[in-house]
C-alpha positions, 0 to 999 in steps of 0.5 A, a space after each residue: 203461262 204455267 199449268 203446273 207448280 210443279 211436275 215431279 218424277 219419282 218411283 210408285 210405291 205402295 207403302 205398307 207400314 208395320 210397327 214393330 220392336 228394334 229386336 223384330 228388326 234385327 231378326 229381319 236383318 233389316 238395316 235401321 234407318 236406311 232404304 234398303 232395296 230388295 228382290 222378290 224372294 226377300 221381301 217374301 222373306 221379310 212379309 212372312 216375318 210380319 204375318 199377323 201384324 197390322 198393316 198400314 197400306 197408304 200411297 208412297 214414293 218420295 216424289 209422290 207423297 211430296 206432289 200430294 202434299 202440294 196438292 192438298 195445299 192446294 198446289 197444282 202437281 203433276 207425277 211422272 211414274 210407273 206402275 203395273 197391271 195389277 190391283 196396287 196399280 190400280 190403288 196407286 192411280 186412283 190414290 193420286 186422282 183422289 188427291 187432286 194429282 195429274 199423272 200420266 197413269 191416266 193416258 198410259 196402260 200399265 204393263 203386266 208385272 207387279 207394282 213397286 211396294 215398300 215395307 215400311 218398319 217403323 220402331 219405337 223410337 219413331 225411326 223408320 227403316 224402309 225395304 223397297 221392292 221396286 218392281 215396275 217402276 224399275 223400269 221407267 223411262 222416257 215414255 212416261 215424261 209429258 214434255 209439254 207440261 213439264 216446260 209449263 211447271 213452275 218447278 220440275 222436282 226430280 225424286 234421289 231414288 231415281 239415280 238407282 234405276 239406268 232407265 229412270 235417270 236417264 228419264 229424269 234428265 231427259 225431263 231436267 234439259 226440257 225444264 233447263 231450256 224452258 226456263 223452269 226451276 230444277 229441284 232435287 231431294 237427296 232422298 237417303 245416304 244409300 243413294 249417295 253411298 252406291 248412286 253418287 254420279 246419278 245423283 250429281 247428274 242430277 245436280 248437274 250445272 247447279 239447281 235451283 232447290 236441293 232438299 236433304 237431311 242433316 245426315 244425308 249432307 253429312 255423307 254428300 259432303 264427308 264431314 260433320 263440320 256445319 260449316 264446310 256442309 254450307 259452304 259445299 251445299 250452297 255451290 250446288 243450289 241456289 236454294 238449300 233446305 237442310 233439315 235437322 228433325 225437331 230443330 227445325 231447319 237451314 235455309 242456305 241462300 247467297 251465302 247467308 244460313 237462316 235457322 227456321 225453328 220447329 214446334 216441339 212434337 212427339 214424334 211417332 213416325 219419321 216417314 214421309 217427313 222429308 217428303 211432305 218438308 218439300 211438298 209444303 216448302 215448294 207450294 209456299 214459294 210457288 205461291 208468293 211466300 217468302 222462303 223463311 215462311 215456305 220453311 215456317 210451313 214446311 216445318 210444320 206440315 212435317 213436323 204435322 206428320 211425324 206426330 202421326 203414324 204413316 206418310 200422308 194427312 188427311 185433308 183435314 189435319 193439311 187443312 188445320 196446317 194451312 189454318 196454323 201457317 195463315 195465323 204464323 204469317 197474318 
């Protein structure tokens, strides 16, 4: 019997989000659109540039913002993640506890240090550019896996970012061999072409043999598959997955399966803030098919829970914008 719909690992970050002009960006020397990841004495740099800013401060992390996006839906969602001793630690923990989310900060005492944080600058043009300082969740292991529970997800989600970290590769493995033998689906997002560009044997680790769901930009196929070519990116993608999503920001999405591509449209948005859109794109995709929905209508909601997100600054809804979401996908499927 399932427990889960879906158990996912991935690095605990604190989000905190400036707003500021493509100028500001270059001064900070910070690289547009990418994640870029830094140390201490950099990102002292970087907040010392951004005094006096306001700051938007939610939970973060890939994986994590796609497991609440689950569970605000109404999903059942477990995360496997580290954090520190300290007071964001103690935010993010009790962040996913307010969002319906398992984890197993709950039954482990955090380690002295500092909790992993992300700059988020986010430019006028909707673009985000992220500095990543990763902190404790450097060092997530194994120890932070609950196999139990894992081998009783319905989809067990491995978050890209991991493939930087030794530690939180091999974790992230050691968890995709106990989902593979009890027979759960593997889902992995390719996260950001930085990953692919200096990650790209932790990501095909991760592939593996092959998975059940892969997540990914038009962008970030483009650099996995080394061509533009739409064409050739399908055909590539669709060996490695039984299932692929392949997002294209306002035109919506591709849902690759057994060979044939299914274009999903989007509504049209103003889009505000990109962060977090591929994030809650998964979130929304995997609690629709999780919960009987055909893989056209996971990607109807996915669409717009993403495209809900992108129309606001910073990573997560509220409850109440999730909740009008689920109204609008009830009215697209009735």
């Amino acid at each position: 019997m399932t427990h889960y719909d879906i158990y996912a690992i991935g690095n605990a970050l604190v989000d905190s989000e400036y707003e500021v002009s493509d100028q500001q960006l270059q001064t900070m020397g910070v690289e547009k659109r990418h994640m870029t990841l830094i140390d201490a004495p950099r990102r002292a740099e970087l907040l010392a540039h951004v005094h006096g800013l306001h700051a938007r401060r939610t939970g973060g992390g890939s994986a994590g913002n796609t497991v609440v996006a689950m569970a605000q839906l109404g999903g059942r969602a477990f995360y496997s993640c580290r954090v520190a001793d300290d007071e964001l630690g103690a935010f993010y923990r009790e962040d996913l506890t307010a969002n319906g989310v398992a984890t197993n900060l709950t039954h482990t005492r955090a380690p002295e240090g500092q909790t992993g944080s992300c700059m988020v600058m986010v430019t006028p043009d909707a673009e985000r550019s992220m500095s990543t300082f990763l902190g404790a969740t450097a060092e997530i292991d194994h120890t932070s896996l609950h196999p139990h529970d894992i081998a009783r997800a319905k989809v067990y989600y491995m978050e890209g970012y991991l493939a930087a970290s030794p530690t939180g590769l091999d974790a992230a493995l050691r968890g995709r061999a106990i989902a593979k033998e009890a027979g759960v689906a593997l889902a992995v997002t390719l996260s950001d072409m930085s990953m692919i560009n200096f990650c790209r044997a932790g990501l095909d680790a991760m592939v593996g043999d092959g998975l059940d769901y892969l997540f990914c930009n038009e962008e970030e196929a483009q650099v996995w598959c080394g061509s533009k070519d739409l064409e050739a990116i399908c055909s590539q993608l669709g060996q490695i997955a039984r299932v692929v999503c392949l997002t294209r920001s306002a035109k919506g999405c591709l849902v690759l399966e057994g060979g044939h591509r299914t274009e999903v449209t989007a509504q049209p948005v103003k889009a505000l803030d990109t962060n977090g859109a591929g994030d809650m794109f998964a979130g929304a995709f995997l609690y629709a098919v999780t919960h009987g929905h055909s893989h056209f209508q996971a990607a109807q909601l996915a669409n717009l829970a993403a495209g809900t997100v992108v129309s606001q600054y910073g990573n997560r809804l509220s409850h109440a914008a999730m909740a009008d979401v689920k109204t609008r996908f009830d009215g697209l499927v009735a």
